[in-house]
C-alpha positions as CSV (number, residue, x, y, z in Angstrom):
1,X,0.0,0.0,0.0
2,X,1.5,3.1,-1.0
3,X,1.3,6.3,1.2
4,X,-1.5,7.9,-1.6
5,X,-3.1,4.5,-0.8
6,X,-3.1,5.0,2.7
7,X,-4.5,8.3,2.8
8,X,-7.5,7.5,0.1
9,X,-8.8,5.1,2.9
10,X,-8.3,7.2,5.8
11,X,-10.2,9.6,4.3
12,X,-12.7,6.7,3.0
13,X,-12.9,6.1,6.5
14,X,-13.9,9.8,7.6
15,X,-17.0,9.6,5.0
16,X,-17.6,6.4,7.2
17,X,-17.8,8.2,10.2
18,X,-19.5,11.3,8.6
19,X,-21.7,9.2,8.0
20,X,-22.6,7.5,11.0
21,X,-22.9,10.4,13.0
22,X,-24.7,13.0,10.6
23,X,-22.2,15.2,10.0
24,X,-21.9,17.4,7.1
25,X,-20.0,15.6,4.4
26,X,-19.2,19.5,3.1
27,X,-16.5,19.7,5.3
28,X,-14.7,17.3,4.6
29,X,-11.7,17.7,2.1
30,X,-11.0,16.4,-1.6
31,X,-8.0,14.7,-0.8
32,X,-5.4,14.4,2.8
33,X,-2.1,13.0,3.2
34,X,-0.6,10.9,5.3
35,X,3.2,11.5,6.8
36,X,6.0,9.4,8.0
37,X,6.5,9.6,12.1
38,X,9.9,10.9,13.2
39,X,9.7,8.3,15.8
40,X,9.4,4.8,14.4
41,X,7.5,3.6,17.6
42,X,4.9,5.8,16.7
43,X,4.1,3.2,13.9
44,X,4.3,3.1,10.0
45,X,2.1,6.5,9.8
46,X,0.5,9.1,10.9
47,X,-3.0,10.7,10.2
48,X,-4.1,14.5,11.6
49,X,-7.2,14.5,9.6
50,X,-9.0,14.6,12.8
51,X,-7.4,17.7,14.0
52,X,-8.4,19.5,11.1
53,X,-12.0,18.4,10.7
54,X,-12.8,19.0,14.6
55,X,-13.1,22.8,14.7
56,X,-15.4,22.2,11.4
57,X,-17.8,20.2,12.8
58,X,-18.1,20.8,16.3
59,X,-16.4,17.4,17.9
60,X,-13.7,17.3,19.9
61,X,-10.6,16.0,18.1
62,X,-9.4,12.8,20.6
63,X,-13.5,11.6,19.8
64,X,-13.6,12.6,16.3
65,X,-9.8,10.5,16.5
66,X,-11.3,7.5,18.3
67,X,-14.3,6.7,16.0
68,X,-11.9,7.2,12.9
69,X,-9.7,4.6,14.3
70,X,-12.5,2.3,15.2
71,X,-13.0,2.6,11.5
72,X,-9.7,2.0,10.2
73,X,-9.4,-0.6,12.2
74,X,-11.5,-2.6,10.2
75,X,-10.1,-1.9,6.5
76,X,-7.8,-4.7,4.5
77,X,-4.3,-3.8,5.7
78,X,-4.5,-1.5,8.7
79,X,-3.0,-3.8,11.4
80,X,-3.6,-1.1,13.9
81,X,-4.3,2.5,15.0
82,X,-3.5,4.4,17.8
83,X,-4.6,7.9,18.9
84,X,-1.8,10.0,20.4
85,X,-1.6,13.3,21.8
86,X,-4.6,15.8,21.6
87,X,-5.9,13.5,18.3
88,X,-2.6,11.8,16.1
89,X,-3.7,9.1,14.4
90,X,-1.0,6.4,14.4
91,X,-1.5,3.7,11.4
92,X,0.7,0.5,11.5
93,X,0.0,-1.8,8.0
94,X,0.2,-5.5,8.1
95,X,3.6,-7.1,6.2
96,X,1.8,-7.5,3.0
97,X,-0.2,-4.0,2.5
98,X,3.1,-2.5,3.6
99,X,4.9,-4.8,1.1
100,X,2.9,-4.8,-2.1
101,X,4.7,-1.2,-2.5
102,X,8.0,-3.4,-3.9
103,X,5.5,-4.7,-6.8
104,X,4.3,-1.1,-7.1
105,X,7.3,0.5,-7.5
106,X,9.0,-2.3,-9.7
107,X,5.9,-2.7,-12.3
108,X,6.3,1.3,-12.0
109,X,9.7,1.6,-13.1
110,X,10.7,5.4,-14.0
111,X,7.1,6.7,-13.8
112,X,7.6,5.8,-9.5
113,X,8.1,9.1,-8.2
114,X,6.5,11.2,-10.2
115,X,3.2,13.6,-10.1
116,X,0.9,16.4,-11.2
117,X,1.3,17.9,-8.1
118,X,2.5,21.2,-10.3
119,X,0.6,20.3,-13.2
120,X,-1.0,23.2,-14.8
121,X,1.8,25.7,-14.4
122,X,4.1,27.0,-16.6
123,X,7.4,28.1,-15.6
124,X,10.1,29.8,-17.3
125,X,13.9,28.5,-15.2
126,X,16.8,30.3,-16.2
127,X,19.8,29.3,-15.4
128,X,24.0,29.7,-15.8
129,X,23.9,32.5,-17.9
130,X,27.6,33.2,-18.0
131,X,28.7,36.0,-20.0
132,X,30.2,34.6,-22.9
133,X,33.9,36.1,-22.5
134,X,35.7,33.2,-21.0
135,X,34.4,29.7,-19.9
136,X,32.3,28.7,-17.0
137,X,33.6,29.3,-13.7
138,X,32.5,27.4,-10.7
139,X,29.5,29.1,-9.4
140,X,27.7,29.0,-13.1
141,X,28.7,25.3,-12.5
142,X,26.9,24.7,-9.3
143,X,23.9,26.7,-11.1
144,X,24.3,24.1,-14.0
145,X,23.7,21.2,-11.6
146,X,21.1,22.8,-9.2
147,X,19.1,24.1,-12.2
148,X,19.0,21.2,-14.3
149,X,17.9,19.1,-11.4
150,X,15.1,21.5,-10.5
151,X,14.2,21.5,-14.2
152,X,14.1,17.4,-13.7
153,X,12.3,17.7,-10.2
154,X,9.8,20.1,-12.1
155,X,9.1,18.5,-14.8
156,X,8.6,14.8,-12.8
157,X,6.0,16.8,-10.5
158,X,3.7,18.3,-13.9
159,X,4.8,21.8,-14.2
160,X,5.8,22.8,-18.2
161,X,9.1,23.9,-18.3
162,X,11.0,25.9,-20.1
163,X,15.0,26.2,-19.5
164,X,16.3,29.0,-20.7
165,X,20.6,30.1,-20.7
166,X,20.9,34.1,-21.2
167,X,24.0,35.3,-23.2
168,X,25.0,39.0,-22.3
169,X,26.3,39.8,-26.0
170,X,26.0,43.3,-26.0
171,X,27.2,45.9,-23.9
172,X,30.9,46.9,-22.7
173,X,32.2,43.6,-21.3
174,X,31.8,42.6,-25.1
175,X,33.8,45.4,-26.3
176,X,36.5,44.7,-23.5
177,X,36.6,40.6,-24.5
178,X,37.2,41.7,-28.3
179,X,40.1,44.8,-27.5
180,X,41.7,41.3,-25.0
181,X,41.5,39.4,-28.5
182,X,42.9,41.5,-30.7
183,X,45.5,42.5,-28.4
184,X,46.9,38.7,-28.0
185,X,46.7,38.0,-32.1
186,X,48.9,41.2,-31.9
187,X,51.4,40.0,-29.3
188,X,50.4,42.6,-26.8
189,X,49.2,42.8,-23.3
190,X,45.5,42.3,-22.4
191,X,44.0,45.9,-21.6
192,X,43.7,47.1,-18.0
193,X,40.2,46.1,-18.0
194,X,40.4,43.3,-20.4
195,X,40.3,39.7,-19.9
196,X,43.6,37.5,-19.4
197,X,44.0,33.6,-19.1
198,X,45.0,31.0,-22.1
199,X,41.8,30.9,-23.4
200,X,42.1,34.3,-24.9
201,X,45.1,33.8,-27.0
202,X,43.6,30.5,-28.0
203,X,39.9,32.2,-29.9
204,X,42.5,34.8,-31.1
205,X,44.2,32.1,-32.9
206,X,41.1,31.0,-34.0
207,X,39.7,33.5,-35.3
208,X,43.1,34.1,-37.1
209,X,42.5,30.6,-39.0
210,X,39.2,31.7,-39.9
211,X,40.0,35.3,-41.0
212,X,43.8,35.6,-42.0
213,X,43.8,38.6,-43.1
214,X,42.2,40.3,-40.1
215,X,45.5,42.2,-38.7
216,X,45.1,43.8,-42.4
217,X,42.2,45.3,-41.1
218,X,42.5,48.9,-39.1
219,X,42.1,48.1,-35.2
220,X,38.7,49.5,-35.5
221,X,37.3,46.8,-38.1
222,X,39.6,44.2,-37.0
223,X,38.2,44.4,-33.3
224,X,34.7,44.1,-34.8
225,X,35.5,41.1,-36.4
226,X,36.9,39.4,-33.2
227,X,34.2,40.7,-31.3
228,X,31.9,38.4,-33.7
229,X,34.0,36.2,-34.2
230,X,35.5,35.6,-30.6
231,X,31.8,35.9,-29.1
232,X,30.8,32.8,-31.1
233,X,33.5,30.7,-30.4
234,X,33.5,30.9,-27.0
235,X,29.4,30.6,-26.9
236,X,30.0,26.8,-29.1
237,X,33.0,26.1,-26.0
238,X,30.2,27.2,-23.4
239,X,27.6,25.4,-25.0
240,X,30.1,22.4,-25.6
241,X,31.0,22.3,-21.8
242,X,27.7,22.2,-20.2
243,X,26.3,19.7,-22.9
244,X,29.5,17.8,-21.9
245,X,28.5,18.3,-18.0
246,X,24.5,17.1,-18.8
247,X,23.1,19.8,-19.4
248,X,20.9,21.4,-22.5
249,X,19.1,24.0,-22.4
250,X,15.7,24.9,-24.4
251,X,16.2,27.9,-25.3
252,X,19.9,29.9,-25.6
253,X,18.7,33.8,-25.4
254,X,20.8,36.6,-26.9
255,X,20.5,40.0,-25.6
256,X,21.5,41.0,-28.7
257,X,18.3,39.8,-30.1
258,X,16.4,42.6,-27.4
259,X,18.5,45.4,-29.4
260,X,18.2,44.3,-32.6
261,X,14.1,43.5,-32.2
262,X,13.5,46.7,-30.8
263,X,12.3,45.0,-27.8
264,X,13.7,47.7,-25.3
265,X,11.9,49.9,-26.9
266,X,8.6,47.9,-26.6
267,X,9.4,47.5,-23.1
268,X,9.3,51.2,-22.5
269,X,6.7,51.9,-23.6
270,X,4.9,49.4,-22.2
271,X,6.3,50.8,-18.8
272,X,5.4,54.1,-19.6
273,X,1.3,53.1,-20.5
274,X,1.8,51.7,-16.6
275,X,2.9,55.5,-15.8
276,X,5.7,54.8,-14.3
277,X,8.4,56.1,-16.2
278,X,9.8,59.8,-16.0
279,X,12.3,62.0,-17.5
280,X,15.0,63.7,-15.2
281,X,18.1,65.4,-16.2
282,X,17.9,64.1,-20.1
283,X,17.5,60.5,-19.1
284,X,14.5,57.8,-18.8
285,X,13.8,56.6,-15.4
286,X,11.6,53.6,-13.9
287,X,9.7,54.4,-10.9
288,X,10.7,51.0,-9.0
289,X,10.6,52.6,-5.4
290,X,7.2,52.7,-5.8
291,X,7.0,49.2,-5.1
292,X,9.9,48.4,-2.7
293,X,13.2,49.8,-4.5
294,X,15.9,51.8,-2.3
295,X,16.1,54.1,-5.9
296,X,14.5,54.4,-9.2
297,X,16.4,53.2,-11.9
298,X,17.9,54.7,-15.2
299,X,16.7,52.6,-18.3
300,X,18.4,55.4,-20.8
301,X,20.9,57.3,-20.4
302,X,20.8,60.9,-21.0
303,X,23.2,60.3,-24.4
304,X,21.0,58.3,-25.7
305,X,22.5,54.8,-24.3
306,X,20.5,52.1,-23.3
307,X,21.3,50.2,-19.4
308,X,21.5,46.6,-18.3
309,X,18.1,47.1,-16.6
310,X,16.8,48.0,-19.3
311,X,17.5,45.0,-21.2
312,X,16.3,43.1,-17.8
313,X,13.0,45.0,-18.6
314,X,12.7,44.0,-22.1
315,X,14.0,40.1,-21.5
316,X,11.7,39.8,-18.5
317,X,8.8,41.2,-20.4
318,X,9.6,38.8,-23.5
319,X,9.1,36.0,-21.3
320,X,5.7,36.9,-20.0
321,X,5.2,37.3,-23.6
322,X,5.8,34.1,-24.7
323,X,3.3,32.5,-22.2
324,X,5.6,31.8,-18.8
325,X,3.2,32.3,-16.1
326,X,6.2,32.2,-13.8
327,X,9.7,33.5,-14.3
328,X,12.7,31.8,-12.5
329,X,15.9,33.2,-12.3
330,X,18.9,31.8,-10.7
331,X,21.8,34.4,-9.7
332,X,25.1,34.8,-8.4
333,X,25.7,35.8,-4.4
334,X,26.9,39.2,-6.2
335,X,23.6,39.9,-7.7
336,X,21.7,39.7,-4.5
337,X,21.1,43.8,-5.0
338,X,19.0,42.3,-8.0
339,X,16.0,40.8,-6.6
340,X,14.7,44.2,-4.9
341,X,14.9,46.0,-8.4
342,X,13.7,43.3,-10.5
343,X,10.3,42.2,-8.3
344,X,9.6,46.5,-8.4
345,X,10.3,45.9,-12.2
346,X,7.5,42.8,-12.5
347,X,5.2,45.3,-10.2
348,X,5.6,48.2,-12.3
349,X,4.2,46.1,-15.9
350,X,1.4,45.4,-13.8
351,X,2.0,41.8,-12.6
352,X,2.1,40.5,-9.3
353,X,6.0,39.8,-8.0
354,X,5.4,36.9,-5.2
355,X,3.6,34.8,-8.8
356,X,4.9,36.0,-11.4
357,X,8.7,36.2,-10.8
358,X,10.9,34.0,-8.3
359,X,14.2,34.6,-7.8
360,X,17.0,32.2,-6.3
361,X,20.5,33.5,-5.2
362,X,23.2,30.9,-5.2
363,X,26.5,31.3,-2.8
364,X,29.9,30.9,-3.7
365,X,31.7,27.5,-3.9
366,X,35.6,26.8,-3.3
367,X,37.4,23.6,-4.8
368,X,39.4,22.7,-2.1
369,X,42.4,20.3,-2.3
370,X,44.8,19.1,0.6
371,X,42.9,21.3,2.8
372,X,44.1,24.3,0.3
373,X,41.6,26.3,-1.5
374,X,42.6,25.9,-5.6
375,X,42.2,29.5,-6.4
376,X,43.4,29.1,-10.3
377,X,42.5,27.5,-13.5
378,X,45.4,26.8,-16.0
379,X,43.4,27.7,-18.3
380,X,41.0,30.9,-17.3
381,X,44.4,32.4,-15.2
382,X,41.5,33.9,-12.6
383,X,39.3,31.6,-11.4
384,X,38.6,27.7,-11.5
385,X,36.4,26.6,-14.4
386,X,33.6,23.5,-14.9
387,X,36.6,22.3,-16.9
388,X,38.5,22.2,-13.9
389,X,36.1,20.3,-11.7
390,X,35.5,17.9,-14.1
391,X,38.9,17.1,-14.0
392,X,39.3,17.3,-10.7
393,X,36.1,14.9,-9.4
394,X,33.9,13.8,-12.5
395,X,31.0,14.7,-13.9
396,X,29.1,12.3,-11.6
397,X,30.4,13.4,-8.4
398,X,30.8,17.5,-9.2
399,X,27.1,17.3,-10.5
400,X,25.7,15.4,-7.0
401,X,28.3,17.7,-4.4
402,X,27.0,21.1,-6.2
403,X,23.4,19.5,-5.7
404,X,23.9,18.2,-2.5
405,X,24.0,21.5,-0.2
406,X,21.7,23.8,-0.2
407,X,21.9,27.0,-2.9
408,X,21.8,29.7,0.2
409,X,25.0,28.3,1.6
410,X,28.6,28.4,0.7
411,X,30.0,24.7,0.3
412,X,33.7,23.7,-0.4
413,X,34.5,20.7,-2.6
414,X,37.4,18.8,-1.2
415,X,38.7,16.9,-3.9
416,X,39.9,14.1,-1.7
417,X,36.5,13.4,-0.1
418,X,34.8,13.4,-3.9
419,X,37.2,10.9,-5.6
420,X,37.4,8.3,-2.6
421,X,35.7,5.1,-3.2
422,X,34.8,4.3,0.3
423,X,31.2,5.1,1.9
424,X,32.0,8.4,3.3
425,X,32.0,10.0,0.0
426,X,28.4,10.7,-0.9
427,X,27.7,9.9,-4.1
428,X,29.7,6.6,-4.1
429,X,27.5,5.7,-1.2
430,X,24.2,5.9,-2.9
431,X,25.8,5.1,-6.3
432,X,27.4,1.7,-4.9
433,X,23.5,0.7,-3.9
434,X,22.6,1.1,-7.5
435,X,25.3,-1.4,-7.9
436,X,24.7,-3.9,-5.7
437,X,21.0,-4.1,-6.3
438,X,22.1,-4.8,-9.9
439,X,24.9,-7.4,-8.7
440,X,21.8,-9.0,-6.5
441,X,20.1,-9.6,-9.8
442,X,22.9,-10.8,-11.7
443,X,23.6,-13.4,-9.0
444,X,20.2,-14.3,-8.5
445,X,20.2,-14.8,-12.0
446,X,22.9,-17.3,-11.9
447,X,21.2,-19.5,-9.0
448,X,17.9,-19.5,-11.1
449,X,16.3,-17.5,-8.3
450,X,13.9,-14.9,-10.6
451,X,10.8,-12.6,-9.1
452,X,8.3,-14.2,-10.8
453,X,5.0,-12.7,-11.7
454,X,3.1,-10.5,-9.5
455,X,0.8,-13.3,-8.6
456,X,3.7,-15.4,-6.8
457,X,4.8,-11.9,-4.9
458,X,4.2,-13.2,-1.2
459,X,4.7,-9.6,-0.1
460,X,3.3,-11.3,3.8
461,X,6.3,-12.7,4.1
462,X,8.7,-8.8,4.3
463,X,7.8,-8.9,8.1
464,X,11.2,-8.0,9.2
465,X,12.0,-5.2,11.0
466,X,15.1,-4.4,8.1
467,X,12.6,-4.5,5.4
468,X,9.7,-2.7,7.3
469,X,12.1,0.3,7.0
470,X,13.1,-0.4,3.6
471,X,10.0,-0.2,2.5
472,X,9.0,3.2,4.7
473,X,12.0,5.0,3.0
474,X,10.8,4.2,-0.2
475,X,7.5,5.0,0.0
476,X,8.7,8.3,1.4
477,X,10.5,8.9,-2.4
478,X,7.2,10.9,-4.4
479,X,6.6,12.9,-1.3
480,X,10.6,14.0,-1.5
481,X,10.2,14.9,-4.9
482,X,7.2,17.0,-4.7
483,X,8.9,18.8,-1.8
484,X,12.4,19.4,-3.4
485,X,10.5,20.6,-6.5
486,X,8.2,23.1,-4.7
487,X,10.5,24.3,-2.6
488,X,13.0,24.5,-4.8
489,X,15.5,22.3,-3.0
490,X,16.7,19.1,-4.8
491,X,19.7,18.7,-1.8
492,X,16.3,17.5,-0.2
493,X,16.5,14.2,-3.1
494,X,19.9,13.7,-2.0
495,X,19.5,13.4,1.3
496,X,16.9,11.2,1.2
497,X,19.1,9.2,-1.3
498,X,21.4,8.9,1.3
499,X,18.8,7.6,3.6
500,X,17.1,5.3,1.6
501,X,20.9,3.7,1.1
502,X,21.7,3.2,4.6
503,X,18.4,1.3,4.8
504,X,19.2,-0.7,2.1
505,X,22.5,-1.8,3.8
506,X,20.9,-2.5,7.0
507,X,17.9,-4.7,4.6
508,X,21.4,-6.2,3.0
509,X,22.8,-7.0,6.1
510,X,20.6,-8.4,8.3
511,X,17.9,-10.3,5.2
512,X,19.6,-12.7,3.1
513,X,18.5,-12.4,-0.2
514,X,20.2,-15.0,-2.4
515,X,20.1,-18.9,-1.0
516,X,22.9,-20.2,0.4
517,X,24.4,-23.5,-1.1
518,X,22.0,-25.8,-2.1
519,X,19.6,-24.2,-0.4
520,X,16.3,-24.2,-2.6
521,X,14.6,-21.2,-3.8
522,X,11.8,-20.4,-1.8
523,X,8.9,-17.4,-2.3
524,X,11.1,-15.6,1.1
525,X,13.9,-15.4,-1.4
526,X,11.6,-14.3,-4.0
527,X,9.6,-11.6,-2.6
528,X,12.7,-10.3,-1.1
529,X,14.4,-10.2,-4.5
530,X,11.4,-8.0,-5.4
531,X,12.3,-5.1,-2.7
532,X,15.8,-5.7,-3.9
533,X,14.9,-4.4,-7.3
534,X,12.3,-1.5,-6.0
535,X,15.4,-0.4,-4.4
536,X,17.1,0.1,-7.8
537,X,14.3,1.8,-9.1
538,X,14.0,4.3,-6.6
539,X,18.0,4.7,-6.5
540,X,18.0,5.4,-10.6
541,X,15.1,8.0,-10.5
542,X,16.4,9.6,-7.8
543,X,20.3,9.9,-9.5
544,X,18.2,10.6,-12.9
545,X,16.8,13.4,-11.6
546,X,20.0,15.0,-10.1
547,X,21.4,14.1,-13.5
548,X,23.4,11.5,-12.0
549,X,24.1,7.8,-13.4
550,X,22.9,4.7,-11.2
551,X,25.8,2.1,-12.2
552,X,25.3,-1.2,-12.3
553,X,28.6,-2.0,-11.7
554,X,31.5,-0.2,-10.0
C-alpha cells in the first residue's frame, strides 16, 4: 500500500464516520495525506485528519480521532491504530499492504516518483547565464547542476518547463573581451580592464585561422570582427561544456536579439502606459521605489545609451510574452542587490512579483584540495572553471556535491572526499546501492532465483523489522520529490538518497536475499528479490533526476 493509498482510505474512513454520526459531508476535504513519524515507535504513519476536521464540525478532536480509528481498524491492511496526543492518528500496515509497495514500484519503473502535483503551471527556469567572454567558472557550474535538477524535479511533478541560458552579447564587457582578443593575435598585453588567461590567446588564434587577413584590417574593423567572431567561439565552448557536463538548455537567449528586435523599446513603452516612467536630467527613469526599491532606476541614459536594466526590462517582459506564467531566475551571491529591483520591475508592468517572478540566489563554492583552497584555473588564469572540476572529481560526483547543499549556503568541494571510493564520500554511497542491487540480480540470475509474476509476490512474508524500513524510506521517495521541487531544494532528493541507502544496507545485512548452497529457492527469497529491485528503481530515478548515473557495476 502506497502512502497515496493509505491516505485514500483514511479519508474513506472519515466519510464512514460522517456518515454514521450525521455530520456534514461538506466539510470534509478532496484529498489528505498521510506522513511518516519521526519516531518509528509511533508506527508506519500518521493521520491528523481529525485535528483538522474537529473545529469544522463541532467534535472534539481525541472523539472525532477514536471513532476514525475504530473505522480504520476494520479496513484490509490496517494492522492497527492508535490515537496520540490531543488526536494523532498512528496507522501501523500488516507485512503484506506494507509490502505490495515493492511490486508497485518495480511494475512502475521510472514513472515511480513522479506527479501532477505542479501540473497546470508553466514556468520559465533560467539558469547559468555566464557572459560569454571566457568559460564557465565554478559558481555558473553549481547553477548548471542545481538548475538542471530542478528543471528534472519540475518536470517529474507536472509543471511545463521551459529552460532557458541568457548570453549577455551586447554591452561593454563585449567590447573589452574583443580589445583582449585583438591585443593577443597582436602579441600585446590584455587591456587594463580586459580579460587575461590562455583561453584568450587560443579564440584569437582561432579566429586568425578563420580570417587571415584580419590584422590587415584597421584596429577598428579588426576588433569588430573578433568581437563576432570571438563571441561565437567561446558561446559553441560554453555550450560544448555544459552539454559535456549534462546539461541542455531549451532555449539559448541573446541579448543582442532585445536590441536588434527593438524590444527595449517595446518595453518602454509598455512601462510608460503603466505611468511609471519619468524623465530627469535628459534620461529615462523607472519608478521602482514605488514598489519596494531603495532608488528608481535609469533605463536610458541621457546620451541616448540604453542600461543593463533596461535589457532586464525587455528580457523579463519577453518571457511573460511568450506565455511563462512564472519566471525563475537563478543568480550569483553578487547579484543579491537584483532581486529588490527586478520584483519592483515585474510590479511596475502590472503583474504580481510573489507569482509572477521568483528569484534564487546561489552562494559561492571553493574547490578545495589538501585542505588548500585551488584559487586558479590553468586555463581561465583567474578563477577555477567546470573544466576544472571535471577534471578534478567527475561529472558524476561534481554534478551530485554542487546538488547536495543547499543553494543559500557556501560549500567547499574537497577533492579528496569526492574521488574516494569508500562510503563516506556521498555519491559513491548511494551510487554503490545502485550497484549492488544490480549485482543481486545478476547473481540471482545465476542460481535460477527470478521474481516471478506479480501473482507469486508473497509480499506477507517482508515482516522483518530491516525490510519494514526499507520499504518506509521508499515509499517516502514521491513525497521527497514534490517537496524538493516546490521548494526548490533538490539537496532534499539527495539526502533522502542517502537515507534510503543506509536502509538498504541494513535490509542487506541483516535479510539474506540469495540462497545459500544448495539451499532451494523459496517465495522468502523471491519476494525479497522483489524489494531488492524496487530499491534500484528508486535509487536510478532519484540519481536521474540529479542528473546522476545509477551504475550497475563499480
Amino acid at each position: 500500500m502506497t502512502p497515496a493509498e493509505l491516505a485514500e482510505v483514511v479519508l474513506a474512513a472519515a466519510h464512514a464516520v460522517f456518515d454514521e454520526r450525521g455530520l456534514d459531508r461538506a466539510a470534509l476535504p478532496a484529498q489528505t495525506t498521510v506522513e511518516r513519524p519521526r519516531n518509528p515507535d509511533h508506527g508506519d504513519y500518521a493521520s491528523t485528519l481529525a485535528l483538522q476536521l474537529s473545529k469544522k464540525v463541532g467534535v472534539p478532536p481525541r472523539e472525532l480521532a477514536t471513532a476514525l480509528a475504530e473505522q480504520l481498524g476494520r479496513a484490509p491492511g490496517i494492522k492497527s491504530v492508535e490515537i496520540a496526543g490531543p488526536g494523532f492518528l498512528n496507522i501501523r500496515l500488516d507485512a503484506a499492504a506494507a509490502g505490495q509497495l515493492a511490486r508497485v514500484i518495480v511494475e512502475a519503473g521510472p514513472a515511480y516518483g513522479r506527479s501532477d502535483t505542479l501540473a497546470g503551471q508553466r514556468i520559465n527556469l533560467e539558469f547559468v547565464s555566464a557572459n560569454p567572454t571566457g568559460p564557465v567558472h565554478i559558481g555558473g557550474v553549481r547553477w548548471a547542476a542545481v538548475g538542471d535538477a530542478l528543471s528534472r524535479l519540475l518536470r517529474a511533478t507536472g509543471a511545463d518547463v521551459g529552460t532557458e541560458y541568457y548570453f549577455n552579447d551586447a554591452g561593454s564587457q563585449i567590447d573589452r573581451f574583443a580589445r583582449s582578443l585583438l591585443a593577443a593575435a597582436k602579441g600585446e598585453a590584455a587591456p587594463e580592464d580586459g580579460y587575461g588567461g590562455a583561453y584568450i590567446a587560443e579564440i584569437a588564434a582561432e579566429v586568425i585561422k578563420a580570417r587571415p587577413d584580419v590584422l590587415d584590417l584597421p584596429d577598428d574593423a579588426a576588433q569588430e570582427v573578433f568581437r563576432v567572431e570571438g563571441v561565437q567561439l567561446m558561446f559553441a565552448e560554453i555550450k560544448s561544456s555544459l552539454r559535456d557536463f549534462g546539461v541542455e538548455f531549451d532555449t539559448y537567449f541573446n541579448e543582442k536579439d532585445l536590441h536588434d528586435r527593438g524590444e527595449l523599446d517595446q518595453a518602454l513603452e509598455r512601462l510608460r502606459e503603466q505611468g511609471h516612467l519619468y524623465e530627469s536630467d535628459g534620461a529615462t527613469w523607472l519608478r521602482t521605489t514605488d514598489f519596494g526599491d531603495d532608488k528608481d532606476r535609469v533605463l536610458r541614459k541621457s546620451n541616448g545609451e540604453w542600461t543593463y536594466f533596461a535589457a532586464d526590462c525587455a528580457y523579463y517582459l519577453d518571457k511573460r510574452e511568450r506565455g511563462f506564467e512564472r519566471v525563475v531566475i537563478m543568480l550569483g551571491a553578487d547579484h543579491h542587490g537584483y532581486i529588490g529591483r527586478m520584483k519592483a520591475m515585474s510590479a511596475c508592468f502590472g503583474d504580481d512579483p510573489a507569482r509572477n517572478l521568483e528569484i534564487l540566489i546561489g552562494q559561492l563554492v571553493n574547490l578545495v584540495r589538501d585542505g588548500a583552497p585551488v584559487r586558479m584555473s590553468k586555463r581561465a588564469g583567474t578563477v577555477v572553471t567546470l573544466e576544472d572540476l571535471v577534471d578534478a572529481i567527475g561529472v558524476d560526483a561534481s554534478r551530485y556535491a554542487l546538488a547536495r547543499y543547499s543553494s543559500d549556503s557556501p560549500i567547499d568541494i574537497d577533492v579528496e572526499l569526492w574521488t574516494r571510493a569508500t562510503r563516506d564520500n556521498p555519491v559513491y554511497y548511494v551510487q554503490y546501492v545502485a550497484a549492488r542491487t544490480a549485482s543481486v540480480n545478476r547473481n540471482a540470475a545465476e542460481v535460477g532465483l527470478t521474481r516471478g509474476d506479480a501473482a507469486d509476490f508473497h509480499a506477507e512474508l517482508l515482516d522483518h523489522e530491516k525490510e519494514n524500513e526499507l520499504l518506509k524510506a521508499l515509499a517516502a521517495f514521491p513525497s521527497v520529490v514534490a517537496a524538493a521541487a516546490e521548494l526548490r531544494a533538490p539537496h532534499r532528493l539527495s539526502h533522502y538518497l542517502e537515507d534510503l541507502a543506509q536502509a538498504y544496507h541494513r535490509f542487506y545485512d541483516n535479510c539474506r536475499i540469495l540462497p545459500r548452497g544448495d539451499e532451494k529457492v523459496t517465495d522468502l527469497h523471491r519476494a525479497r528479490l522483489w524489494l531488492n529491485d524496487a530499491t534500484r528503481v528508486v535509487i536510478a530515478n532519484g540519481l536521474r533526476l540529479l542528473g546522476v548515473s545509477a551504475p550497475e557495476r563499480m
